[in-house]
Every structure is written in C-alpha cells, then in structure tokens.
VOGU-3710 file (C-alpha; in Angstrom, 3 decimals, decimal comma):
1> xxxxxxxxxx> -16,797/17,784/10,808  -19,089/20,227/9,624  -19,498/20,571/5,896  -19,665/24,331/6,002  -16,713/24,352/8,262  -14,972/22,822/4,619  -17,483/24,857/2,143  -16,526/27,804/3,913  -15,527/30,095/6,014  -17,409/32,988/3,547
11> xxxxxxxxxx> -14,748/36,023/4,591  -12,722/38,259/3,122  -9,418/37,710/1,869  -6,116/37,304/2,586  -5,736/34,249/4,513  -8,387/31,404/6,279  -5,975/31,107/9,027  -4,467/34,678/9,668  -7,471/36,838/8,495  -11,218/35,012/9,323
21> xxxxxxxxxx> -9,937/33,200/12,048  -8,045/35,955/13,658  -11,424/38,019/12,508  -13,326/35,317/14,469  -10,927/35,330/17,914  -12,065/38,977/18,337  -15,607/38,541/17,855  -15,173/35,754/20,818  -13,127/38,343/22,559  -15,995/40,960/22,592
31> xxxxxxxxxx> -18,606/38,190/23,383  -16,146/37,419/26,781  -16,111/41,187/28,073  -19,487/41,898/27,170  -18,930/44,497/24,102  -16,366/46,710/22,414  -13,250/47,129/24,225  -11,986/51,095/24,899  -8,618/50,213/24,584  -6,993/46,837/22,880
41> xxxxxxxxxx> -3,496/45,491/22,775  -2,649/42,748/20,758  0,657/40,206/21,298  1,611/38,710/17,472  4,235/35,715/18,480  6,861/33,825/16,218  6,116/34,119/12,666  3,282/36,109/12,751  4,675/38,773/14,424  6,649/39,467/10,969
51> xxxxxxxxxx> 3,555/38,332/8,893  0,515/39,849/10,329  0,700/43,095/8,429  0,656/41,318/4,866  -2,430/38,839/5,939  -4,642/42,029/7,771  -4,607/39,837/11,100  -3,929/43,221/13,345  -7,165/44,987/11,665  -8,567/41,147/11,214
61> xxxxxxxxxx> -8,603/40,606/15,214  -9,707/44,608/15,731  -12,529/44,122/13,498  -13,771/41,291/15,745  -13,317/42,996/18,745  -15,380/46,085/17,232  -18,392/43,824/16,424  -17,280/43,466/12,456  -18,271/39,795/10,980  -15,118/37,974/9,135
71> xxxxxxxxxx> -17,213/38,388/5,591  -17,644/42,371/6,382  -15,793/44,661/3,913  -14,812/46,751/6,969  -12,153/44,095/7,696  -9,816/46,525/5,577  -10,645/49,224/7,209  -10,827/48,052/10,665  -8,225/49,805/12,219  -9,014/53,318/10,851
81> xxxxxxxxxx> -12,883/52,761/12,407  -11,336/51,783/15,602  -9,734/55,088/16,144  -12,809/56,761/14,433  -14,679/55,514/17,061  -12,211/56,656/20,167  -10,830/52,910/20,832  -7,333/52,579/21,636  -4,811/49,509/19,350  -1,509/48,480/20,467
91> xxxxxxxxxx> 0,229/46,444/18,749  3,277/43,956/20,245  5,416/41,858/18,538  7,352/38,551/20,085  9,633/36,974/17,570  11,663/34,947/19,947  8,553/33,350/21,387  7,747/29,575/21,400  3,982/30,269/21,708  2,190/28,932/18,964
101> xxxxxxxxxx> 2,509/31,184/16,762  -0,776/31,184/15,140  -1,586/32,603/19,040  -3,218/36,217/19,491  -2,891/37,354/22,829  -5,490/40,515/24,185  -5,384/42,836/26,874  -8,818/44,582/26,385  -9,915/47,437/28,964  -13,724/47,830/29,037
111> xxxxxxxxxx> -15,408/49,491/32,018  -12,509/50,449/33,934  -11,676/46,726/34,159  -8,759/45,058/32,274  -9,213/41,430/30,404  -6,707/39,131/29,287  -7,973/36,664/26,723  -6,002/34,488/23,958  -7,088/32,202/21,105  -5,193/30,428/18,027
121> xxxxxxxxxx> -6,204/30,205/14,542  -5,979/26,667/14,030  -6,284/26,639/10,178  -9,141/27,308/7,489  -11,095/29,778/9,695  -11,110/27,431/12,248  -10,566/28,505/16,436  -10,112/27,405/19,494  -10,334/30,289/22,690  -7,588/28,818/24,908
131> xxxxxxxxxx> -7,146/31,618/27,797  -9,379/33,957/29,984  -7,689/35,607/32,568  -5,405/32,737/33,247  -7,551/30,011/33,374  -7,088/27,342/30,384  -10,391/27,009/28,425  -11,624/25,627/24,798  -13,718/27,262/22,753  -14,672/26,622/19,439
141> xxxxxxxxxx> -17,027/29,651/18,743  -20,203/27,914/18,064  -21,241/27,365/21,928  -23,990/29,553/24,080  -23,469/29,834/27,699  -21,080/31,377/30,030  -18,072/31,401/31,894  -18,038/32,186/35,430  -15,074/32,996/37,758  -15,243/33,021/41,523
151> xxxxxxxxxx> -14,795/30,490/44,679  -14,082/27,076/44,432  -16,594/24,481/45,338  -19,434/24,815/43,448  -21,486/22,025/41,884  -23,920/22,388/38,855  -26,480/21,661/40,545  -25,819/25,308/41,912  -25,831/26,752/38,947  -29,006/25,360/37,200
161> xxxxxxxxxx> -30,593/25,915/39,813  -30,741/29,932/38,765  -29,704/29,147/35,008  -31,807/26,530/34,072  -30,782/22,904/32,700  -27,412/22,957/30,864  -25,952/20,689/28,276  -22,376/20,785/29,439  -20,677/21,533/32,538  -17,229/22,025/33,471
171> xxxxxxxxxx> -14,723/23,196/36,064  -11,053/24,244/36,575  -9,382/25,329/39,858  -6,344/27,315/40,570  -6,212/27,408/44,610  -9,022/28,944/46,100  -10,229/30,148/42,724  -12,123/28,440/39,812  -13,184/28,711/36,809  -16,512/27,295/35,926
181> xxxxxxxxxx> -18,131/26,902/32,114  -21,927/26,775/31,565  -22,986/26,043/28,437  -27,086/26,220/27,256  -29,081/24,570/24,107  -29,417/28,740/23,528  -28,055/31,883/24,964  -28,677/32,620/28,614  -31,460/35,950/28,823  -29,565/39,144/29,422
191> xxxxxxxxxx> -29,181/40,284/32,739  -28,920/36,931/34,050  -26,070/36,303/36,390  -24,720/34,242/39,548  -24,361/36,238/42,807  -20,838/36,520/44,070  -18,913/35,272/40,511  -17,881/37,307/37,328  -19,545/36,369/34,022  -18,544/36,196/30,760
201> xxxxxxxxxx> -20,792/35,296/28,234  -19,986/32,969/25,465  -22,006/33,232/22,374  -22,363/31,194/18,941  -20,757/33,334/16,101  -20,413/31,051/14,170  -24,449/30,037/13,278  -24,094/26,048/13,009  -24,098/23,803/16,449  -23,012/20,583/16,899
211> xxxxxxxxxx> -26,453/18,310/17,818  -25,497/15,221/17,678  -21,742/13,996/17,652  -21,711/10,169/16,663  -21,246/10,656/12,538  -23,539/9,054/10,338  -20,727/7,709/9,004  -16,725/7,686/9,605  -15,218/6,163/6,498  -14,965/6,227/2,780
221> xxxxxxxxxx> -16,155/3,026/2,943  -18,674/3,771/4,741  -19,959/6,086/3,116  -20,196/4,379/0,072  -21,795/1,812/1,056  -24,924/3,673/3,127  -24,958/5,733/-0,031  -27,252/3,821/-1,964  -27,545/5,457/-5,530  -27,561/9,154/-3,723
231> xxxxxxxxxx> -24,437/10,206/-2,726  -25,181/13,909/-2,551  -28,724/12,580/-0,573  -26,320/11,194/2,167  -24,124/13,773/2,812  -27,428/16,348/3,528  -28,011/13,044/5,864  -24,728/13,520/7,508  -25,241/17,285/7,888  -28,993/16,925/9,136
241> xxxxxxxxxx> -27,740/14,496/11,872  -24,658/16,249/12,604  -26,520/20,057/13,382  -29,947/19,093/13,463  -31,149/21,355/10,335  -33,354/20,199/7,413  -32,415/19,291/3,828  -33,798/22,217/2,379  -32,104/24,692/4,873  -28,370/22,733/4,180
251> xxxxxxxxxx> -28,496/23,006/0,073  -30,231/26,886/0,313  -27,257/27,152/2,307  -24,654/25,528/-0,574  -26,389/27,566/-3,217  -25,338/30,621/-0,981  -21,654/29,490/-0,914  -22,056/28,913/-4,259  -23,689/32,309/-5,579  -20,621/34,245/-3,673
261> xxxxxxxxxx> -18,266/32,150/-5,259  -19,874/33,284/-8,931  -19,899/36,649/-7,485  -16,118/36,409/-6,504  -15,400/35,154/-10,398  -17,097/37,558/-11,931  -15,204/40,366/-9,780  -12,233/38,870/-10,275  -12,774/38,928/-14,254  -14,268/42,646/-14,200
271> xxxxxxxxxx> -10,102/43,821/-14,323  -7,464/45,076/-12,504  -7,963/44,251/-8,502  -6,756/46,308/-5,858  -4,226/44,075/-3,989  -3,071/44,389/-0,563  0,618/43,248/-0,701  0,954/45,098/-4,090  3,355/42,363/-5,927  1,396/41,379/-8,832
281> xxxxxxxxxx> -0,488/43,138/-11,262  -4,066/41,698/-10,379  -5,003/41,125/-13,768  -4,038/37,824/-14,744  -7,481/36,155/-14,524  -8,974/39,095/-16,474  -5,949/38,904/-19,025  -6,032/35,133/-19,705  -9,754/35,027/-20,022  -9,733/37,450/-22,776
291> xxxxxxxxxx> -7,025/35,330/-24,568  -9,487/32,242/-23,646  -11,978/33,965/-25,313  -10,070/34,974/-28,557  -9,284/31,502/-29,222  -5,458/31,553/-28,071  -5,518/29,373/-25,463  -3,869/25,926/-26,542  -5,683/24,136/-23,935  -9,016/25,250/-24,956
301> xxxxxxxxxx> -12,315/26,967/-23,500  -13,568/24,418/-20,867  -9,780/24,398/-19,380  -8,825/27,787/-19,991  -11,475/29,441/-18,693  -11,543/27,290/-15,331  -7,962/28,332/-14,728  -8,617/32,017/-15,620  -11,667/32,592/-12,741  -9,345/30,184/-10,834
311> xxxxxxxxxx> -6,767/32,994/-11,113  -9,603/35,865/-10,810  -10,872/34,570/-7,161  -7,456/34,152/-5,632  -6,713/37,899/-6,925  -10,251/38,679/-5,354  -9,124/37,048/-2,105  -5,687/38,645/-2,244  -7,623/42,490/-2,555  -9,590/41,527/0,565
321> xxxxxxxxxx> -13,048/41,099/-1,506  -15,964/38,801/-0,160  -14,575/34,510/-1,185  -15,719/31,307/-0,088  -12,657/30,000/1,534  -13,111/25,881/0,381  -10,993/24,443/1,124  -9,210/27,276/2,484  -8,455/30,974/1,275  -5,205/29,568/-0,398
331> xxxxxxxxxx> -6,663/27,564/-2,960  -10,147/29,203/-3,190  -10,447/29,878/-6,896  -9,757/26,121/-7,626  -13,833/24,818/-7,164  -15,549/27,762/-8,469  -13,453/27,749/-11,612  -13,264/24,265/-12,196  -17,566/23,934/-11,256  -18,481/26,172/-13,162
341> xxxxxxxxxx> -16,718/25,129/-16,680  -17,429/21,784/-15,861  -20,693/23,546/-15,682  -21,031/25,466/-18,477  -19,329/22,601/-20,807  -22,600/20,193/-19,839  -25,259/22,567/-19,457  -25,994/21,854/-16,011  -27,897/24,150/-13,648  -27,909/25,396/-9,763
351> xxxxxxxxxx> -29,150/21,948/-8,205  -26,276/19,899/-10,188  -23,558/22,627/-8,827  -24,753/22,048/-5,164  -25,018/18,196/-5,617  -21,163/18,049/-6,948  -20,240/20,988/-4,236  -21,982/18,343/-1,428  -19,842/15,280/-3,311  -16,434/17,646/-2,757
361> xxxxxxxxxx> -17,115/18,821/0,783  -17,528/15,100/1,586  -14,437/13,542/-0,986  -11,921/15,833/-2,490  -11,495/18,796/-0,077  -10,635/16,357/3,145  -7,976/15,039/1,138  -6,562/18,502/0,491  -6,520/18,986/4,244  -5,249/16,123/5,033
371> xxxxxxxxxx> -2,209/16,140/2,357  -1,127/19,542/2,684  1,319/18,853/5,821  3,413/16,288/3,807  3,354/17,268/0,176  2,659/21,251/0,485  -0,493/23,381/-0,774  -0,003/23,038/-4,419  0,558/19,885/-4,186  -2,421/19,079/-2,055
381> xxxxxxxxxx> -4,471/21,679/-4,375  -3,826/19,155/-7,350  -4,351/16,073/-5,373  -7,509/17,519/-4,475  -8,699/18,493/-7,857  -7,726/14,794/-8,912  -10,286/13,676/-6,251  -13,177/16,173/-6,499  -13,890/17,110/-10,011  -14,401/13,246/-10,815
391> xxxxxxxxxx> -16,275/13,153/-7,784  -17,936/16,159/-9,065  -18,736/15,272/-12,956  -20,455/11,913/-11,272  -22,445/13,234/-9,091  -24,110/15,415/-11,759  -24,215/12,327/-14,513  -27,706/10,861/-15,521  -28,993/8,769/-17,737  -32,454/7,756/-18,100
401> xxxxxxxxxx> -33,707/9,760/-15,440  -31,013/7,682/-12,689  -28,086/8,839/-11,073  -24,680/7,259/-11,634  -24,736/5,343/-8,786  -27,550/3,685/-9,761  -26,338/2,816/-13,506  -23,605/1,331/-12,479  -25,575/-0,952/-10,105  -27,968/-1,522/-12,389
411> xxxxxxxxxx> -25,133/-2,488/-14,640  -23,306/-4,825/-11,900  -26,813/-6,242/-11,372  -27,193/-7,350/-15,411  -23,807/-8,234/-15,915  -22,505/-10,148/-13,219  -24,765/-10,781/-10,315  -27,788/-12,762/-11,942  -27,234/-15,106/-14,855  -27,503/-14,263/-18,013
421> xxxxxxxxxx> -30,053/-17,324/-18,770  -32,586/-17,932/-16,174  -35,070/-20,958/-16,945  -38,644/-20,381/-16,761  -40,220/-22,890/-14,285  -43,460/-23,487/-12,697  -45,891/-25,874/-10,859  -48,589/-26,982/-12,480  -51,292/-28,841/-9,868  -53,258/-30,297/-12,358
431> xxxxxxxxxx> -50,508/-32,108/-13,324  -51,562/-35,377/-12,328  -55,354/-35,213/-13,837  -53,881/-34,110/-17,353  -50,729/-36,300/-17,539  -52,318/-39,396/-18,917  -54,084/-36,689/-21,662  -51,144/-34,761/-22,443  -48,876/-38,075/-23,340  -51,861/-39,444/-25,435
441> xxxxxxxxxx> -51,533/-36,316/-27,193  -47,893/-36,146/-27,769  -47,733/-39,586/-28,764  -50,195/-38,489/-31,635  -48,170/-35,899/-32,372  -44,886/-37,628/-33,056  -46,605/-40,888/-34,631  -48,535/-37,854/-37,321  -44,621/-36,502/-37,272  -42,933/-40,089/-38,440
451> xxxxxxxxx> -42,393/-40,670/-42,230  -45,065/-42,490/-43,748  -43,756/-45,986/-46,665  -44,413/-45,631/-49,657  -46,292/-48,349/-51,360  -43,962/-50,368/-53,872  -45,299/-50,510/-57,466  -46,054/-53,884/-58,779  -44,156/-55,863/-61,099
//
C-alpha cells in the first residue's frame, strides 16, 4: 500500500468514497474515450442512487469526465460548467439493483460514437475501472498504456512490435472478439495506434506508480525490527522501494499534505462554513475554539483546541473546501487537530510533524481501516487515535540528540543485556620474565606490612 494512498486522497469534501473517488472514475472515463464527452449519462445503483445528491457524486463523476481534478474547487460547480460548456448529464437511478452499489455506470457519446464504461469507488478515494464496452477490466488509475479492442488472436509480440516493450500484457475474449490491455513504464506518444483495433488510452491520474511490489516489509513485527532506531527513516524506505522516488521527494510530499491540512484548520476556524447538506450550523469548531481560548474549556488548551480544528476540518470537508482525506474524508479533522496541539504543546516544528505523520500512515491509520467494518467509524476513529498519537509523540521524542528508539535500546543495552560488573582482564607476556621480581617484591611488601614485637623492658 501506498502511503499517500492513506495520507491522502487531497480532494474536496464530502465523502473519500462517493466524492474523490467518483471524481476519479470520470477522469478515467475521459482518459478511455479520448476527452470530454458531448453528452453523459450516469446509472447511481442501490444506496447511492438515494445518496448521491448529499455526497456531490453526480457533479463528482461530471467533473472527472470534464477534465476537473478531485482537489479542484469546481467539483461544486461541476454540473453548472457542464451545461456552460454545451455537454449533455443524465442522470438514472436503480434502487432495486444488486450492483454494487458504490458502482457508476456511463454512457458517454463523443465523436458520434457511444461508450459504455463503469467503475466502483472502493473506499478512501480508492478505484478500480471494472467495464469498457462489455469487456471486464481492472484499473486502478495509476497505469499508462492502452486498451485495444478488435479480433481475437493476437500475441504481444504483435503489439510491441509497433508499441515498443511493455511491462504488462493481458487479454480477454468474448467469441471472435477480444479485448487486449497494453500497459508502458510511460504513456504511449499521441497518435500512436494499432491498425485494424480501437484504442483507448489509459493514463496515470493518480501521479504515484507502483515500481516494485514485494514490500520492504509486511508486518508490525517486521517493521519493528528492520527499524533500527529510525522508524520514520524506514517507512521513506518502504515508500522509496515501493514507487521508486527519493527521500526528499516523499517528505516534500508529507509537508504538502500537511500544509493543506493547516490550511483546512485555519478555514475551518475563520467562522461560519457554507455546508452542503445544510443541517448544522458550521460553526462549532469556530465556537468551541473561542471558548478554548477564554479559558472555559474543562479539558484544557492542548485538548480543547485539538478537538475544536478537529471539528473545523470536518465542517471544511462537509462545505466541499480543499482536506486531506487521512484516513478518509470521515474522520479527516482527527490528525491535523490532534498534530498540531501535540505540536504546539512541545514546540516542535515542520520535520517533527512529517516524521509522526510517516509513523501514522505506517501504525495508526491501517488500524482505522481495518476496524471500521466490525466496530463502526467512530469507533475505529478512537481506536485509531489510541494507536497513532502515541505513535506520533514517539516518533518526535529526543533526548540527547537520539531518537526514542534508540534510548530505549540504549537503555535495554545498560540495564539488562551486559552485566552490570564486568572484570577488567588482560595478558601480560612478560609475565614469565617479571614473575620471580614481582613476588620478591610483594613478599617485601607484606613482611614491611606485619607488626613489628616490641622489646620487653628488663626487670
């Protein structure tokens, strides 16, 4: 797993699942037919087919499909630019449907020429592309290549041999028809095509690749035990391995995260927010942080104010402003308010932050994902605080100029592995020329040492 696929996705609000990812499915449905479609109808199933107005997912998967990013503040708005810009939106509903029902289905007409394409939001902006034009297919949205459709019977040596080499190669027939994936270290050059098949091009939206897929490590334990005194240190080494970027180019990348959630706190704190369902007030972060700052809070600052611009980014998320969705849109105000107290209470700076935000991608926010299915979102948001913000306040301790990890083993080291008196001993080799000297002289020594008679006085 990626990191940034748990520090992230950066979007706007409401929802991980039902706004970026939905967001994301269009922007792999444009990729597919080559650009903006002229006309789009979208197929909501189950669930969503009541919900998708409250989490945006019908301008969500529109502002995709018009070339919109799932972090662009034209999400909102996506619908209105649509028509502004002559294209067509249709929207159907299927209650009664056992689809999936995190499923968007698309009919997009582009060129005369009409595409059906379907993807599913599989949680925290994550997607998989499951359906072009009938064919099954999986797509993640951070692959280059293409798909081709056409006879069956090719081999791929046929197709590098006008595409060049490809790292992954794939086919599925239906008759006399197939359906053939290409995918490239980097997108295929426009204009390039195969004679006698369709193409649709797949391209990476979402910036990070998978290099190389064994893990660095698979375990807690694991991990612990490769970590060596530098916790944060080996999760850049996961991430370097896993995508094939540098160390510098992974934390520039947390501090980003990190400066958009300060920006999403101090929105959220500026007063009212606009939000989109139009339930609550979206003041309450604003409101308790002024009480915080009064003195009224019984719990105090640090605590007070971490649950205030905890409140203040989950009312920026629900007004469809710019969050870092970590673990997921749902709980996104709980790091950034909790960091930065922690923060502010130790007088730590930017490199701290991105070493405890490293520490929680790798240790608390799995376990939220993990525990939400059996014991609910609150309940996994607590579990996860429980795990991180320890995980957290270690990773930025320090005492002498060493880490945690290393104190402790330093400790471990003193205490219980080496004994607490250790003999000196050596070899002397003149030993046997100075012996007969040495006892000569410590004989001297204890005869001068002995208690010498008195003489007895006469009678």
């Amino acid at each position: 797993m990626d990191i940034f696929d748990i520090l992230g996705p950066v979007m706007v609000g409401p929802s991980s699942s039902h706004t970026a990812g939905m967001a994301r499915i269009g922007r792999m449905g444009r990729s597919l037919v080559g650009g903006t479609p002229e006309r789009i109808t979208l197929h909501f199933f189950g669930a969503l087919s009541h919900t998708y107005k409250g989490h945006a997912s019908d301008s969500a998967v529109v502002a995709g499909l018009i070339g919109e990013r799932e972090d662009s503040p034209n999400v909102r708005h996506a619908l209105r630019l649509a028509a502004e810009r002559g294209v067509e939106v249709e929207i159907r509903t299927h209650p009664d449907s056992g689809r999936n029902p995190n499923t968007v289905s698309m009919e997009l007409v582009r060129g005369g020429r009409t595409y059906a394409v379907a993807g599913v939001s599989v949680g925290g902006g994550e997607i998989e592309m499951t359906e072009l034009e009938g064919f099954p297919v999986c797509l993640r949205g951070n692959e280059d290549g293409a798909l081709f459709i056409g006879p069956d019977g090719l081999g791929r040596a046929v197709f590098e041999e006008r595409l060049g080499a490809l790292s992954g190669f794939s086919c599925v027939k239906d008759g006399e028809r197939a359906l053939y994936l290409c995918l490239a270290e980097k997108p295929f050059p426009e204009g390039m095509d195969m004679p006698g098949l369709e193409m649709f091009p797949v391209r990476n939206i979402l910036g990070n690749k998978l290099v190389d897929a064994e893990p660095l490590f698979s375990t807690l334990a694991a991990m612990a035990e490769m970590a060596g005194g530098d916790l944060p240190g080996l999760i850049e080494r996961y991430e370097a391995r896993r995508s094939g970027v540098d160390r510098d180019t992974i934390r520039a990348a947390v501090l980003g995260s990190w400066e958009i959630m300060k920006a999403s706190m101090t929105d959220g704190l500026a007063g009212k927010s606009d939000m989109l369902a139009g339930l609550v007030p979206g003041d309450a972060g604003f409101r308790l942080a002024r009480r915080v700052e009064s003195g009224q809070a019984l719990s105090g600052r640090t605590i007070g104010m971490a649950v205030a611009r905890a409140l203040a980014v989950m009312e920026n998320n629900g007004s469809m402003r710019c969050v870092v969705a970590a673990p997921t849109a749902g709980a996104c105000g709980v790091l950034p308010g909790a960091f930065l107290s922690a923060a502010e209470e130790r007088g730590l700076g930017d490199d701290a932050i991105v070493d405890g935000l490293l520490v929680a991608a790798a240790v608390g926010v799995p376990s939220y994902l993990l525990a939400r299915s059996a014991i609910g979102n609150t309940g996994a948001m607590f579990l996860m605080m429980a795990v991180a913000l320890p995980a957290f306040l270690l990773a930025m301790y320090e005492k002498d100029g060493l880490p945690f990890e290393k104190v402790v083993r330093n400790v471990l080291r003193a205490r219980f592995l080496r004994p607490g008196v250790r003999p000196y001993q050596t070899e002397n080799i003149y030993a046997p020329f100075t012996q007969r000297g040495a006892v000569r002289k410590e004989d001297a020594i204890a005869e001068s040492k002995k208690p010498k008679a008195r003489p007895r006085k006469g009678r």
